[in-house]
C-alpha positions in Angstrom: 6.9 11.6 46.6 10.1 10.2 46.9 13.3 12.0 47.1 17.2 11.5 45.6 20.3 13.2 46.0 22.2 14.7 43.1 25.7 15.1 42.4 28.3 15.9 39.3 31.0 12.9 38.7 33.9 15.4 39.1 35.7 17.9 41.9 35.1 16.0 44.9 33.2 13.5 44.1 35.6 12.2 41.4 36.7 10.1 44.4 34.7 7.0 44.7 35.6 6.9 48.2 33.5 9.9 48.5 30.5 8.9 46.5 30.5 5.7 48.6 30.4 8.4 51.9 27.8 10.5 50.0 26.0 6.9 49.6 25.7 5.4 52.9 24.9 9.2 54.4 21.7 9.3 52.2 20.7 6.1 52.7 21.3 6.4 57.0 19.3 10.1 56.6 16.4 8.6 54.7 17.1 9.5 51.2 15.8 6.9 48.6 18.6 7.2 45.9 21.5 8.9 45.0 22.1 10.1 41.3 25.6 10.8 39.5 26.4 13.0 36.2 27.7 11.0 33.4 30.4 13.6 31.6 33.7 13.4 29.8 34.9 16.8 30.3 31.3 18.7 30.2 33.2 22.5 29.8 36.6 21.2 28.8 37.8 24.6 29.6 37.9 24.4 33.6 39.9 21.6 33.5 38.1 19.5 36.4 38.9 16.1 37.9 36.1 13.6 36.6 35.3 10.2 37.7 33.8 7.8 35.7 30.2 7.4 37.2 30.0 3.6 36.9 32.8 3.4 38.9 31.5 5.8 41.5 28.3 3.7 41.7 30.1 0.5 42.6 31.3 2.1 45.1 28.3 3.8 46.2 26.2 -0.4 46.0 28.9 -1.7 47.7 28.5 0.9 50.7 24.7 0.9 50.8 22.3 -1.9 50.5 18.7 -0.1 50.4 18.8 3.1 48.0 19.2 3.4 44.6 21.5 4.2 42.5 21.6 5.7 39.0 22.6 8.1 36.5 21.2 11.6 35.5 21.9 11.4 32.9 23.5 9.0 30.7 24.2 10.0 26.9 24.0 6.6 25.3 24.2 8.4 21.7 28.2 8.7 23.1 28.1 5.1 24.4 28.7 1.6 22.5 25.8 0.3 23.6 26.9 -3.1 24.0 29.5 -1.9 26.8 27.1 0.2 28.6 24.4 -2.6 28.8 27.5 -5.3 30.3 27.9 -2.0 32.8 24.3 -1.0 34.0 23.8 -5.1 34.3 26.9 -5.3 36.8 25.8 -3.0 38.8 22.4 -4.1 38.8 24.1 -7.7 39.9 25.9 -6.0 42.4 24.0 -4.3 43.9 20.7 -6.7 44.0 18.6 -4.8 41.7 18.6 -1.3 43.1 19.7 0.7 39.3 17.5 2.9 37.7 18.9 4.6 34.7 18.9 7.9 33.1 19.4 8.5 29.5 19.4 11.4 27.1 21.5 13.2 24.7 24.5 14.6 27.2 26.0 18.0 26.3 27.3 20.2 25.7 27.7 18.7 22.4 30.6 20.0 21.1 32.9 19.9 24.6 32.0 16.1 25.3 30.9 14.8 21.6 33.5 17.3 19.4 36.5 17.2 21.3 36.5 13.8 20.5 35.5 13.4 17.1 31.8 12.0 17.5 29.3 13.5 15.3 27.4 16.7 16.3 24.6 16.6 14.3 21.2 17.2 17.1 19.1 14.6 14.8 22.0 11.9 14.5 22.4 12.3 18.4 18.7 11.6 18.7 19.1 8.5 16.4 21.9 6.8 18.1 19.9 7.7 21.7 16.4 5.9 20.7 18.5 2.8 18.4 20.6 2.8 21.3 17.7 2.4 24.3 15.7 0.0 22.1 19.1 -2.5 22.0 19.7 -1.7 25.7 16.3 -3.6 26.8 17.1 -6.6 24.6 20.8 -6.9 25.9 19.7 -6.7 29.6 17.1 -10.0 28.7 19.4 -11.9 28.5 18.6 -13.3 25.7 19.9 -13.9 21.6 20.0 -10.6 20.0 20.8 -9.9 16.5 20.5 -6.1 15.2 21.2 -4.5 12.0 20.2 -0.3 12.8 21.4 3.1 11.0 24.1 3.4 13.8 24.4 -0.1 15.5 24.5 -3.8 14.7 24.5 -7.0 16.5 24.9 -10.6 15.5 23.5 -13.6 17.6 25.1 -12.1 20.6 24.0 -12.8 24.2 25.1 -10.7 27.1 25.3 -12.4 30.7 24.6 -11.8 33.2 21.3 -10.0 32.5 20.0 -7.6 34.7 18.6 -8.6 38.2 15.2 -6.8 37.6 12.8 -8.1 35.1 12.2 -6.8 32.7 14.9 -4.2 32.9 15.8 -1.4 35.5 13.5 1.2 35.0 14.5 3.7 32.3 13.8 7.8 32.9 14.6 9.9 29.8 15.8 13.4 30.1 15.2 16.7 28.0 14.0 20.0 27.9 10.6 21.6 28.5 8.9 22.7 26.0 10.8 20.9 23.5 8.4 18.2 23.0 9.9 14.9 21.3 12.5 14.6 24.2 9.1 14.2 26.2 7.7 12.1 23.6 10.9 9.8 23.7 10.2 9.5 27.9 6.6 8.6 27.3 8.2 5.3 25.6 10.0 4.4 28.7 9.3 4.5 32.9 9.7 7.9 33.8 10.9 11.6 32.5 13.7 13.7 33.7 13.0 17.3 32.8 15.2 20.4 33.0 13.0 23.8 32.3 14.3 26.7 29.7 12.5 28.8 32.1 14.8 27.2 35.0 18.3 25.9 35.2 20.2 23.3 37.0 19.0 23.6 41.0 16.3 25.5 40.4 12.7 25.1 41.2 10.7 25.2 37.6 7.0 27.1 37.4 4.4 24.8 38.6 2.0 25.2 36.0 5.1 23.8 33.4 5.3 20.6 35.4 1.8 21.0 35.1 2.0 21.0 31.4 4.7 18.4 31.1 2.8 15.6 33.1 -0.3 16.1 31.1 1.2 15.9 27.3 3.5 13.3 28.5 0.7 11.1 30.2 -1.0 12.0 26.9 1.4 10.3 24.9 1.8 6.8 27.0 0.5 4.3 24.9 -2.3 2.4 26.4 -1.2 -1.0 26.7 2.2 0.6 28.8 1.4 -0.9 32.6 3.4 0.3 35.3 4.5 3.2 37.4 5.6 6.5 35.3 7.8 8.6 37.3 8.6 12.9 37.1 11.1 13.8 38.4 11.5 17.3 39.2 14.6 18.9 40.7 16.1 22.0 42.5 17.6 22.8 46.1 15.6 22.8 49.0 16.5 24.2 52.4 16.5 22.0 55.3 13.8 23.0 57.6 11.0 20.7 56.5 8.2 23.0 56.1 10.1 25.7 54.0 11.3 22.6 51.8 7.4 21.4 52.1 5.8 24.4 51.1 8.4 24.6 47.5 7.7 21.2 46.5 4.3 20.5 48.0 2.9 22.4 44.8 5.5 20.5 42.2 3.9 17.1 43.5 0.3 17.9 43.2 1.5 18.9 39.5 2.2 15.1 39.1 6.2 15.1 40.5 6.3 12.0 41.8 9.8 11.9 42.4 12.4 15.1 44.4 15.9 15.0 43.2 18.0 17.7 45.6 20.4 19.6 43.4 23.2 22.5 43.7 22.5 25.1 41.5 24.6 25.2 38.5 26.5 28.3 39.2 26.9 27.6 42.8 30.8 27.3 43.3 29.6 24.5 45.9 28.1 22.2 43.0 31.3 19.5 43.8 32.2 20.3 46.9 31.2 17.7 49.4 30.9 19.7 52.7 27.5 21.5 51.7 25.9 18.4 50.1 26.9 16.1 53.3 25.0 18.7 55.3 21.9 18.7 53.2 21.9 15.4 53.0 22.3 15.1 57.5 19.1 17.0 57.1 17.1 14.9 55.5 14.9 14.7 52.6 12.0 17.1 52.5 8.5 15.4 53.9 5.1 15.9 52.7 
């Protein structure tokens, strides 16, 4: 199992400056990536400080040069696709290859699509996310591309530079267990990013739902896929290796293949950078 840190694109780490200290502190303590939110204003109400997370990841490349580096999640249904592929393929460039990117539909819906004007609608969402993957692999090519979707269109246009890795970065696709066609969508792609009714943000979900998830999405891979599939389960460990062993031990005989370290969703330390540094010094949990 490998194992990422995970942190929101605003309060502290609106600063790139700190993402790039949050970057080379992983990478020095052993962690194999570091993930950023992609929001707008996620609950417009409390008035935060965001950053914008590709900017956070250029900073975070061009202080590191082993981890990856990455989005949890992306919603491309809120993206122009053909400005998010010239992005992700920058910092692909930049940062030799080391981008894996997250995708689903963002919320909450009406804070970061509604405030703005964007549709709503849960099954237009979904349509703009899957046209909008399906054109992000044939922009990173780097070849011709010519498109004419429900949401999207394209004319005999070639982006450069195309992405470092061939074919693509690898793509993992978020949603929520047991919704099923979020899962179904991920089964498409190189890896799933689940979040658990039964569980929110920074907490460990039941082991016989990962259980579940791995199974019906392995069960939907279509046979001529090759390649690595990758789980990713999240939640907060504590630093002493065997306590943080013995919680996700179970998860990765589930089929987790991948840890992502996460403050809980209510903590009021969720962007503040003291208590994250300190996990991080700690190291990432061993099996």
């Amino acid at each position: 199992m490998r194992c990422s840190i995970n942190i929101p694109n605003f309060g502290d780490f609106a600063d790139p400056r700190t993402v790039a200290t949050v970057a080379l502190a992983a990478e020095r303590a052993g962690w194999d990536a570091l993930f950023v939110w992609d929001h707008v204003v996620h609950h417009k109400r409390l008035r935060r400080t965001f950053g914008d997370p590709w900017m956070l990841l250029t900073a975070a490349a061009l202080a590191t040069s082993r981890i990856k580096l990455g989005t949890l999640v992306t919603p491309v249904a809120r993206r122009r696709p053909q400005q998010l592929a010239r992005q992700v393929a920058t910092l692909d460039v930049l940062s030799g290859g080391r981008v894996i990117f997250g995708a689903g539909l963002g919320g909450p819906i009406d804070d970061e699509y509604g405030s703005f004007g964007e549709p709503t609608d849960p099954v237009v969402l979904a349509e703009r996310l899957d046209e909008g993957l399906g054109l992000l692999g044939r922009y990173w090519s780097g070849g011709p591309v010519t498109h004419r979707g429900r949401h999207f269109r394209a004319d005999e246009v070639t982006l450069l530079p195309a992405t470092v890795q061939r074919p693509r970065p690898p793509v993992r696709v978020a949603g929520f267990w047991p919704h099923r066609r979020p899962l179904r969508r991920a089964a498409q792609w190189d890896g799933a990013v689940p979040l658990f009714t039964a569980a929110t943000h920074g907490h460990l979900p039941p082991v016989d739902q990962v259980r579940d998830l791995v199974t019906y999405v392995h069960r939907h891979r279509d046979p001529d896929q090759r390649g690595p599939f990758d789980i990713v389960i999240g939640g907060a460990t504590p630093g002493a290796p065997a306590k943080a062993r013995d919680l996700i031990g179970p998860l990765a005989d589930a089929g987790a293949t991948w840890w992502d370290e996460r403050q809980p969703i209510e903590s009021e330390q969720l962007d503040r950078l003291a208590p994250v540094l300190r996990r991080i010094e700690q190291g990432p949990p061993v099996l």
